[in-house]
N, C-alpha and C positions, 0 to 999 in steps of 0.2 A: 481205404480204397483210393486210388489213385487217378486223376481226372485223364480225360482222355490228351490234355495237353499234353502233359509228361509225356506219355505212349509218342507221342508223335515227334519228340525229342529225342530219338532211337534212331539216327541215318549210319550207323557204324556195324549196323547188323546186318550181313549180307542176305539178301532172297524176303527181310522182315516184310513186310505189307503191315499197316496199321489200318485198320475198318476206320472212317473218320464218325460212320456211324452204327452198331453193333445190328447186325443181323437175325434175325428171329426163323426158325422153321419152322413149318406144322410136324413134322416126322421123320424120324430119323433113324433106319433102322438098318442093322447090316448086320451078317451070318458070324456064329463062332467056329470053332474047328469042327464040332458035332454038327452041322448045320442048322442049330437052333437061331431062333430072332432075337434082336437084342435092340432094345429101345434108348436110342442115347438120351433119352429124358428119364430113365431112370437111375442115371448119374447125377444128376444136378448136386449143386453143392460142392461138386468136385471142379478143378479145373481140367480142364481136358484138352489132348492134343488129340486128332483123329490124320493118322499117315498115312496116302495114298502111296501105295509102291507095288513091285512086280519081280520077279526072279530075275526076267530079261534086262532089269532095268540097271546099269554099273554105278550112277548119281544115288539110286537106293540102296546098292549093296555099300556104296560108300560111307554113307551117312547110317543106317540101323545100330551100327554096333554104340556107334553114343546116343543114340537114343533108347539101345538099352540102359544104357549108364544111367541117364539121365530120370529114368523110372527109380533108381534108388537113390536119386539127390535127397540128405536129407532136407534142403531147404525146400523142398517142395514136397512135403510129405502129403499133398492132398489134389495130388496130379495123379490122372488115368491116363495112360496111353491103349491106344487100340490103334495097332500097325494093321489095313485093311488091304488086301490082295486085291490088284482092281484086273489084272492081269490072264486073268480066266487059266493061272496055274494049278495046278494039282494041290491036294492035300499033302501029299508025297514030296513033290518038287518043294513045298515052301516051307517043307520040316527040315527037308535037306539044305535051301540056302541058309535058315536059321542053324541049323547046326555047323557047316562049313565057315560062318561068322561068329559059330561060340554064341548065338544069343541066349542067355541064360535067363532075362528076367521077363521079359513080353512074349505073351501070347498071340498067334493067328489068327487072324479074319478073315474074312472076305465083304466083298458087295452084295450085298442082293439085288434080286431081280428088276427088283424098282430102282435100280441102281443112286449111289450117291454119288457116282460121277458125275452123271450127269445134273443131278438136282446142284451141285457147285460148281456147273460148268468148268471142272476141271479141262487145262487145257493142256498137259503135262504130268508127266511124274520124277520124282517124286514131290510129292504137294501134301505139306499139314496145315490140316486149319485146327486153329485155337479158339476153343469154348472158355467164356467167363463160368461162374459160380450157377448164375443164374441160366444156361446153357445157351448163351448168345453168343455168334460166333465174331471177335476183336479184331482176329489176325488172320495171317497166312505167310505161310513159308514157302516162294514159290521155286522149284528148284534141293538143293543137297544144303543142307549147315552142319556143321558140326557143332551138334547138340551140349556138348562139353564147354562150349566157349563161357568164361564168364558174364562177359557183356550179355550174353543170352539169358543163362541163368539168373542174375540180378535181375534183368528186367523182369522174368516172368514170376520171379519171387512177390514181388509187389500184385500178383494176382491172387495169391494163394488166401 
């Protein structure tokens, strides 16, 4: 594992945010496409990207299709993504911009009603925040990256 110095030796990664110090929640919990709950502390162990984004949004339509990609890097074979609808779009509408983009490997979320917008004072979309192992949240992507960049992938290799 890698010290948080390193992390913070990262300034060539556009939108990065580095936590200077990791994040802890009580709960964490957002809707699947059935509208079942889903407790992100039942991932732990994995790393995790959790992607705020919207139909409406052109920054998220931009950016999803390498963050589909970036679900089957094998160098990160112990990454979960959950792309979360914070947009109050249809089940309908977010099947069709996932298909309009070709997304093949990620599934649909939503927020719940206790919303996780607002519990990470998002102030924007699109916005992913990155979970360690241990489900403490490192990072934040504030804004569109392209998920494919190396510089990206290296660095978050050193989390897996």
């Amino acid at each position: 594992m890698l010290s948080n110095s390193f992390a913070s030796e990262v300034p060539d990664i556009k939108n990065l945010i580095i936590n200077k110090e990791h994040k802890k929640y009580d709960s964490l919990t957002f809707l699947d496409a059935k509208n079942q709950k889903l407790n992100l502390y039942n991932y732990k162990g994995n790393l995790i990207i959790l992607n705020f984004w919207a139909t409406w949004c052109a920054p998220c339509k931009e950016e999803m299709p390498s963050l589909d990609i970036l679900l089957n890097n094998s160098k990160l074979d112990n990454l979960k993504i959950f792309p979360i609808n914070v947009g109050k779009d249809s089940l309908d509408k977010s099947e069709s911009f996932f298909k309009d983009l070709n997304i093949k490997n990620l599934e649909i979320y939503f927020d719940s009603p206790s919303t996780l917008a607002k519990k990470f004072s998002l102030r924007g979309i699109p916005t992913s925040i990155i979970f360690n192992k241990e489900g403490e949240e490192f990072a934040r992507i504030i804004g569109s990256i392209n998920f494919e960049d190396k510089r990206f992938i290296d660095w978050l290799s050193f989390y897996i």
